[in-house]
GUZALUM-836112 format. One record per residue (C-alpha): residue in one letter; x, y, z. Coordinates in Angstrom, 3 decimals, padded with zeros to 6 digits, m for minus. Each point is the difference from the previous one (the first is absolute). Example, Ala and Ser with C-alpha at 12.3 -4.5 7.8 and 13.67 -1.06 7.14 Angstrom:
BEGIN
   r       east      north         up
   a    012.300   m004.500    007.800
   s    001.370    003.440   m000.660
***
This chain:
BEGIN
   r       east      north         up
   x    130.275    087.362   m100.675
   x   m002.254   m000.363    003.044
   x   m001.013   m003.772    001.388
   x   m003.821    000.005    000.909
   x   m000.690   m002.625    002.262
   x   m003.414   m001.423   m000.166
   x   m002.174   m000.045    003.152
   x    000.073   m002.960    001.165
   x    003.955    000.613    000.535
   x   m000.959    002.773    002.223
   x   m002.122   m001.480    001.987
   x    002.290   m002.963    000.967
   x    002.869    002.606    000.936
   x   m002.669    001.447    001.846
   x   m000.985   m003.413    002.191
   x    003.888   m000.609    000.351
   x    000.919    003.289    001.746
   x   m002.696   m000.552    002.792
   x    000.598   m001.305    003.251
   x   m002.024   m002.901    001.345
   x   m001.747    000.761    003.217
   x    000.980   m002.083    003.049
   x   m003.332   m002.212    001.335
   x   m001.031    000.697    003.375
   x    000.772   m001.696    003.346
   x   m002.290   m002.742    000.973
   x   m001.841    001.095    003.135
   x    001.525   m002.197    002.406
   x   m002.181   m002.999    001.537
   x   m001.919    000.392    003.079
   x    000.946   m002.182    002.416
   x   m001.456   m001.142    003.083
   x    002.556   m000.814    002.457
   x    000.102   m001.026    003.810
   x    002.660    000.192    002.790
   x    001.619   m003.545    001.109
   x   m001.308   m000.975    003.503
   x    002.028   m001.664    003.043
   x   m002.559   m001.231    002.484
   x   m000.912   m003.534    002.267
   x   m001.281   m002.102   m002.576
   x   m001.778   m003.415    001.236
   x    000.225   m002.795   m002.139
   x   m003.040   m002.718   m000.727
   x    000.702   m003.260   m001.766
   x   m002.617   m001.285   m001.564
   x   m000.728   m004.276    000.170
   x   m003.020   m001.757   m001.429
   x   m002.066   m002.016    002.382
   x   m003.436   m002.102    000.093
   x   m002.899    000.576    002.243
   x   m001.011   m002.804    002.114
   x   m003.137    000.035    002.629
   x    000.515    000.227    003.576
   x   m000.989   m003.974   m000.163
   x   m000.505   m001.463   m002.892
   x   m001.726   m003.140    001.495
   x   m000.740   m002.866   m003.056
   x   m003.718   m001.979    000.476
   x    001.376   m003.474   m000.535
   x   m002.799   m003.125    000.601
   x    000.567   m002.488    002.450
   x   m002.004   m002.685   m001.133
   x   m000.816   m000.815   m003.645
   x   m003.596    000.012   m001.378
   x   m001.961    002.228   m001.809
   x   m000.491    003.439    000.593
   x   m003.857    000.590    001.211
   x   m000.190    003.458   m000.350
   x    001.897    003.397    000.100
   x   m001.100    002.309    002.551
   x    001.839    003.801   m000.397
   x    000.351    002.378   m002.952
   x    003.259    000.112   m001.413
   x    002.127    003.004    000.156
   x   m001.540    000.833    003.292
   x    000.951    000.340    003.546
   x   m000.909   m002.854    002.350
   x   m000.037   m000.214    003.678
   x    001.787   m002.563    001.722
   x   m002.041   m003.651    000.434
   x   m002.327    000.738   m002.542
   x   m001.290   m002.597   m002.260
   x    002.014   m000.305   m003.660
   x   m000.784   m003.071   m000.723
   x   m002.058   m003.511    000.459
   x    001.290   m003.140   m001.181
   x   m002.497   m003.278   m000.067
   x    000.067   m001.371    003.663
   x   m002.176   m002.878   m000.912
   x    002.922   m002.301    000.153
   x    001.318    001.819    003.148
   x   m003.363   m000.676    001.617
   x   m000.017   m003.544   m000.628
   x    003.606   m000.504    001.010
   x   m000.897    001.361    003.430
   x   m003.051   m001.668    000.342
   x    002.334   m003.264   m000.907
   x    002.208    001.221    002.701
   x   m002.946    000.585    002.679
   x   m001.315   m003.440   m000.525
   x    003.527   m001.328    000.562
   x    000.354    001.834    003.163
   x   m003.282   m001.428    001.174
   x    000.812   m003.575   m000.692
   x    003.639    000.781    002.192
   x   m001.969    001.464    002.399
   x   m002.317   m003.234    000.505
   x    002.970   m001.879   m000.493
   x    001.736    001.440    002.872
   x   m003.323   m000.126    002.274
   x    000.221   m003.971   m000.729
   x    003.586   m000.199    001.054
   x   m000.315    001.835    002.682
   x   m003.414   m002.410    001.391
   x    002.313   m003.044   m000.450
   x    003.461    001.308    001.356
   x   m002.853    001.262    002.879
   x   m001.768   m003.472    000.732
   x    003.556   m002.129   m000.422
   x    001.944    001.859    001.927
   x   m001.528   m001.760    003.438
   x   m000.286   m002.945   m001.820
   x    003.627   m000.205   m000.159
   x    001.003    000.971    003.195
   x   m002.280   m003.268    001.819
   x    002.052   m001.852   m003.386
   x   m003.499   m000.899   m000.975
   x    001.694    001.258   m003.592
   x    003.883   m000.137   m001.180
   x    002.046    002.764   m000.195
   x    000.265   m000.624   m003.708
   x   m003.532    001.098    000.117
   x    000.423    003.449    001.881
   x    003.024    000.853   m001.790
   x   m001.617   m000.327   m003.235
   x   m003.036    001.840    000.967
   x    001.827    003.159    001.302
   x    002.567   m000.156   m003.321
   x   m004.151   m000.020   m001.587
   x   m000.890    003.006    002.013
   x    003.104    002.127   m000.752
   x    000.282   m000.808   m003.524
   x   m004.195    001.106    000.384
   x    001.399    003.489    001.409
   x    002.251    000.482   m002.694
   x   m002.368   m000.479   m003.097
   x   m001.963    002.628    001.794
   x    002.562    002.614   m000.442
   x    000.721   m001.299   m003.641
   x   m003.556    000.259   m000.299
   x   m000.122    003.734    001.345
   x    002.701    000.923   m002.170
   x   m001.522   m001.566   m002.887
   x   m002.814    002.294    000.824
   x    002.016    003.060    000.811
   x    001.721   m000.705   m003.381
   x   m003.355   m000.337   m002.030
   x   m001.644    003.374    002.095
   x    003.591    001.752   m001.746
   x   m000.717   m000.933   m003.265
   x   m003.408    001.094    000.220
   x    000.254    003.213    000.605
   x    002.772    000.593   m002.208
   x   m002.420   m000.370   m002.992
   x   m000.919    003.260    001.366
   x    002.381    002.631   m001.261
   x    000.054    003.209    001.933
   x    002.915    003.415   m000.210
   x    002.698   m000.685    002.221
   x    000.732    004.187    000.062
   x   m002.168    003.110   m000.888
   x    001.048    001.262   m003.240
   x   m000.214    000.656   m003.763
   x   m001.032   m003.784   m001.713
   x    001.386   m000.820   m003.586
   x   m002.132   m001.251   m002.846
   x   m001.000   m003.928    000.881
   x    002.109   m002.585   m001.985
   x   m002.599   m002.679    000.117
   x   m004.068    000.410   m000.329
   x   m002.842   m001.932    001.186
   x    000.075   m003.930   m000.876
   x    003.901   m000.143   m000.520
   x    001.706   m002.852    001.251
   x    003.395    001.382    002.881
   x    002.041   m001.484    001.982
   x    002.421    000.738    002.398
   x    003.875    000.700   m000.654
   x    002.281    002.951   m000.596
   x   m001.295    000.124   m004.026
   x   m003.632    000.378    001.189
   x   m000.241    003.492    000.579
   x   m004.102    001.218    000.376
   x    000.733    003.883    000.315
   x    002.586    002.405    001.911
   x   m001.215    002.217    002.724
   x    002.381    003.796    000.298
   x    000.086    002.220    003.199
   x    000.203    002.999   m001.478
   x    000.320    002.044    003.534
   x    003.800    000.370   m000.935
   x    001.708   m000.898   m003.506
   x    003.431   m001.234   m000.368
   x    002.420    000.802   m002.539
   x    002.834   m002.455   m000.583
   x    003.289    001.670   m002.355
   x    003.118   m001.435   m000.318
   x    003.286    001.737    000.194
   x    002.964   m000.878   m001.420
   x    003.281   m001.309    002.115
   x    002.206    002.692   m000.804
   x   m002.669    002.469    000.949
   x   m000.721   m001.793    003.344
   x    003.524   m000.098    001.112
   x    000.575    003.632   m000.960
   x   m003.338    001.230    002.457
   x    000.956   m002.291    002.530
   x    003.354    001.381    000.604
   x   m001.484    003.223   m000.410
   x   m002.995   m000.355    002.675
   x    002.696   m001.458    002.375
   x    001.864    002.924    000.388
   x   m000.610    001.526    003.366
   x   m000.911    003.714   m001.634
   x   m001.576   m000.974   m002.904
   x   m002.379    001.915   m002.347
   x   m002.175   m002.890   m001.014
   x   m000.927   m001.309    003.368
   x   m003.505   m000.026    000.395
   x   m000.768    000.135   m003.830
   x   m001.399   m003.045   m000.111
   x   m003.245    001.019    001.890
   x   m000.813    002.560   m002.415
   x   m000.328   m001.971   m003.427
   x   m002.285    001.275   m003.352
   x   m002.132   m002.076   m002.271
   x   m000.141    000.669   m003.271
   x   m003.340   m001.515   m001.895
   x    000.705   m001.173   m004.141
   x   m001.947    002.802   m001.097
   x    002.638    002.700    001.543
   x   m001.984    001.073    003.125
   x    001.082    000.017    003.337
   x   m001.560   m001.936    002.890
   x   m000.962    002.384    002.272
   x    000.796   m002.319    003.457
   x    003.174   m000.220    000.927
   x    001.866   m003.520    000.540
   x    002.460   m001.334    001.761
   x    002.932   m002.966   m000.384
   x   m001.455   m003.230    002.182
   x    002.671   m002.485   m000.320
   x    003.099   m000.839   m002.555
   x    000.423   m003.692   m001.327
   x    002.315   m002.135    001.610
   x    002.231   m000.817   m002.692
   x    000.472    001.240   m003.209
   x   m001.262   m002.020   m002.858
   x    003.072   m002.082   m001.896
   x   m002.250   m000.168   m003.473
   x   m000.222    004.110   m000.010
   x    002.946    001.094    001.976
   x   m003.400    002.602    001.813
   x   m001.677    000.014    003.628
   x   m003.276    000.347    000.503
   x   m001.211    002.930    002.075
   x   m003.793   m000.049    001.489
   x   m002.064    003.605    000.549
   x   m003.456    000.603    001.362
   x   m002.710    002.853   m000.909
   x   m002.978    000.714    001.956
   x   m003.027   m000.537   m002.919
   x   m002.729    001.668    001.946
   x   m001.563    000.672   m003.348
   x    000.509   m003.811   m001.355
   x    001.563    001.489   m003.212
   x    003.424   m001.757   m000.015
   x   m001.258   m003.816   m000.828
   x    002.309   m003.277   m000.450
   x    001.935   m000.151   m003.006
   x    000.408    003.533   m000.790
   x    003.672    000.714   m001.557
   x    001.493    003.189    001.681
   x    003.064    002.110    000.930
   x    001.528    000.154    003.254
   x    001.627    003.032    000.622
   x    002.322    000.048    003.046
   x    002.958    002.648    000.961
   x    003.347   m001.136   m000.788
   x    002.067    002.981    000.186
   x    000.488    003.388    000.895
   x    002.732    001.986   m001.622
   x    000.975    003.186    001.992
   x    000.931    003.066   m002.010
   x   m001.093   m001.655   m003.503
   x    000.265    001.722   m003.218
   x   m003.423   m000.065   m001.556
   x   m001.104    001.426   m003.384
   x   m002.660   m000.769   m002.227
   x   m000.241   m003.169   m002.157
   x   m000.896    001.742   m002.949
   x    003.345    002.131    000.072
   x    001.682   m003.067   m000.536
   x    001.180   m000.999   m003.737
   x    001.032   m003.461   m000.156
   x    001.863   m001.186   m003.233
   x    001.952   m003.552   m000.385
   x   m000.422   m000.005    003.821
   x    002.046    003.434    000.638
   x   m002.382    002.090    001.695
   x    000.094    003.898   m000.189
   x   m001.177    003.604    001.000
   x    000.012    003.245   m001.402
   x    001.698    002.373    002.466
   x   m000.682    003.446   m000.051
   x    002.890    002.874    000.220
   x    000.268    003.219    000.979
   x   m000.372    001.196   m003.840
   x   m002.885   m001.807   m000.382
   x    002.338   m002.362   m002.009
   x   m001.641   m004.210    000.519
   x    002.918   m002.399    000.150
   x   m000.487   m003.705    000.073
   x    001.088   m001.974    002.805
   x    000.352   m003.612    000.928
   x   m001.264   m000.903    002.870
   x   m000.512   m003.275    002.187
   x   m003.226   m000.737    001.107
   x   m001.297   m001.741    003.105
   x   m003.259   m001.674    000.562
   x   m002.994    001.316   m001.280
   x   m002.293    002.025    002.333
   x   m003.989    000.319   m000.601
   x    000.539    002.918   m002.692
   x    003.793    000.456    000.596
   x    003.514   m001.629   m000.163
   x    002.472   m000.100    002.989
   x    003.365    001.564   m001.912
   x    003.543   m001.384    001.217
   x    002.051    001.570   m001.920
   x    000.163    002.847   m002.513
   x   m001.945    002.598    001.508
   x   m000.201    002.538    002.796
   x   m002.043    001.103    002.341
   x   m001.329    003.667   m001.119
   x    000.977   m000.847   m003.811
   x   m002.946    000.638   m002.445
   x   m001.018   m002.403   m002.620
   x   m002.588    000.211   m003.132
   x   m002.894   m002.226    000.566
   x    000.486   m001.398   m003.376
   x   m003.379   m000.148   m002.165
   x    001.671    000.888   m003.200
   x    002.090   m000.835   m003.072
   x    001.351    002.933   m000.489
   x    001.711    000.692    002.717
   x    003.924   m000.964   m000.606
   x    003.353    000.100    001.578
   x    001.078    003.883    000.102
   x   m003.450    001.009   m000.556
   x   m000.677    003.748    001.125
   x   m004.030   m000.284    001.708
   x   m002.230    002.255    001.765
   x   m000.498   m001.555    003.229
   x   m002.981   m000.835    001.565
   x    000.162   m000.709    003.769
   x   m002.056   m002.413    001.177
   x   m000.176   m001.004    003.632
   x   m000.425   m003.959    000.066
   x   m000.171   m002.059    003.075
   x    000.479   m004.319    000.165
   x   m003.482   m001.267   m000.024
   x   m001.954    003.290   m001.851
   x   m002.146   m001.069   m002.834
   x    000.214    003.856   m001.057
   x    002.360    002.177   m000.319
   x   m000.037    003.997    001.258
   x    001.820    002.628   m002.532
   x    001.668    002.730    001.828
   x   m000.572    003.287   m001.269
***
């Protein structure tokens, strides 16, 4: 008797004797990659500094009293000997004229001394008077000679003080905002500080480098062929908000010792400011050559994958096969890294930019032609 199988039986003999299809290939990843450069590479350290003026000359009084009246606008430039401020003279003036009226009684003082030390001195020579007499009136005379210079001094002294209640700028330059206004009470001393005057003709930068730093450059610029010689009259300023300065600087002096507290020394540059934009107190970056490496082995800093501080590169092979390789970098150059070991020169690495790409991966390269310092890259094609 004949089985009949119902449908559905067919049907799943049917699925079962058909092959599955293998998926297709992935297209493989395109790839930009670039050829590993040996070239001259210089290399800038970077120090923080502070700006100071050419001068930066504090207005300090020299006598106290109250301040008469201010006499610039603040924030501008002043000239040198102009007027910045008035303080009351009144008592000055009446100390001097104390001191004139003393200097007039001396003065008719001495004229009487001189009279009597005049009419005795024949006296005493027919002894028609002692010589108790003359002696006394020339010590009168001489001590009459003397007041008159303590008198002129006195004078002198109140003349001084005078004109010190006049306040005028010791330099041309850029003036602060005042510390004091009109009818406060100042007085001289170190903590009495009216205003601060900057020449802004050239601006100094102070930075501080650090003693192991120092000692390496200063075996280095004492080598009779060295590289760095003359670096230090070529130095770049680099403003907080990322710009350039677009005058050049140079190293004036280095400190004498090196600070004990910070274990730095203090370097000093100078910038011409014909424009007056570079102002006192202004935080910036010194940038000053430190090194040159001959023959370096540059690639770009976003080829480099850094994991648990291993750093890496996908190198390309003749199958267009990536493999990953360690590599040990050296310092970091504008848009590049300095490579010590781990890489070749002529070798070609992916630029990275992707996820996807992994060890073994089979990509469609891209050639780019990249260059330290380009902001852009150019794709061969």
């Amino acid at each position: 008797m004949n089985k009949i199988y119902p449908p559905a039986i067919f049907l799943l003999f049917l699925l079962l004797s058909c092959k599955k299809e293998a998926p297709p290939q992935p297209k493989p990843l395109e790839i930009s990659v670039t050829t590993v450069l040996q070239q001259d590479v210089k290399i800038e350290s970077e120090y923080t500094g502070q700006t100071f003026g050419q001068s930066d000359i504090q207005i300090n009084p020299r006598v106290d009293g109250l301040i008469e009246s201010i006499n610039f606008k603040e924030g501008s430039f002043v000239s040198k000997g102009q007027l910045l401020y008035t303080i009351d003279p009144l008592p000055y003036r009446a100390k001097l004229n104390e001191a004139e009226g003393g200097a007039a009684e001396s003065q008719a003082r001495l004229s009487k001394t001189k009279s009597d030390l005049d009419m005795i001195t024949p006296l005493a020579k027919m002894n028609a008077v002692s010589q108790r007499e003359l002696v006394s009136a020339k010590s009168a005379y001489t001590a009459s000679i003397a007041q008159i210079k303590a008198s002129d001094a006195s004078v002198q002294n109140a003349k001084i003080e005078l004109g010190y209640c006049r306040i005028v700028a010791p330099i041309s330059g850029l003036i602060g905002i005042s510390k004091v206004r009109v009818g406060d009470y100042v007085r001289p001393g170190p903590a009495s500080i009216l205003n601060t005057i900057s020449d802004l003709g050239d601006v100094r930068v102070r930075f501080t480098m650090s003693e192991q730093e120092f000692l390496r450059l200063y075996r280095e610029f004492n080598k009779p062929n060295s590289t760095l010689k003359g670096s230090g009259a070529s130095v770049t300023l680099k403003l907080s908000d990322g710009s350039i300065y677009p005058q050049t600087g140079r190293v004036s002096f280095t400190d004498r010792q090196i600070d004990p507290a910070t274990g730095a020394i203090t370097f000093e540059a100078a910038f011409p400011n014909p424009d007056k934009l570079l102002r006192p107190g202004q935080y910036a970056k010194i940038a000053l050559l430190t090194d040159i490496r001959k023959d370096a082995i540059v690639i770009p800093q976003r080829a480099v994958i850094e994991v648990q501080g291993i750093y890496q590169v996908y190198v390309l092979g003749n199958d267009n096969k990536v493999q990953m390789q360690i590599v040990k970098p050296g310092p970091a150059v504008q848009n590049g890294y300095i490579i010590e070991e781990g890489l070749k020169p002529g070798d070609k690495i992916a630029m990275g930019g992707t996820s996807l790409l992994k060890n073994g991966s089979v990509i469609t390269p891209k050639v780019t032609q990249w260059q330290l310092g380009d902001t852009e890259t150019t794709v061969t094609k």
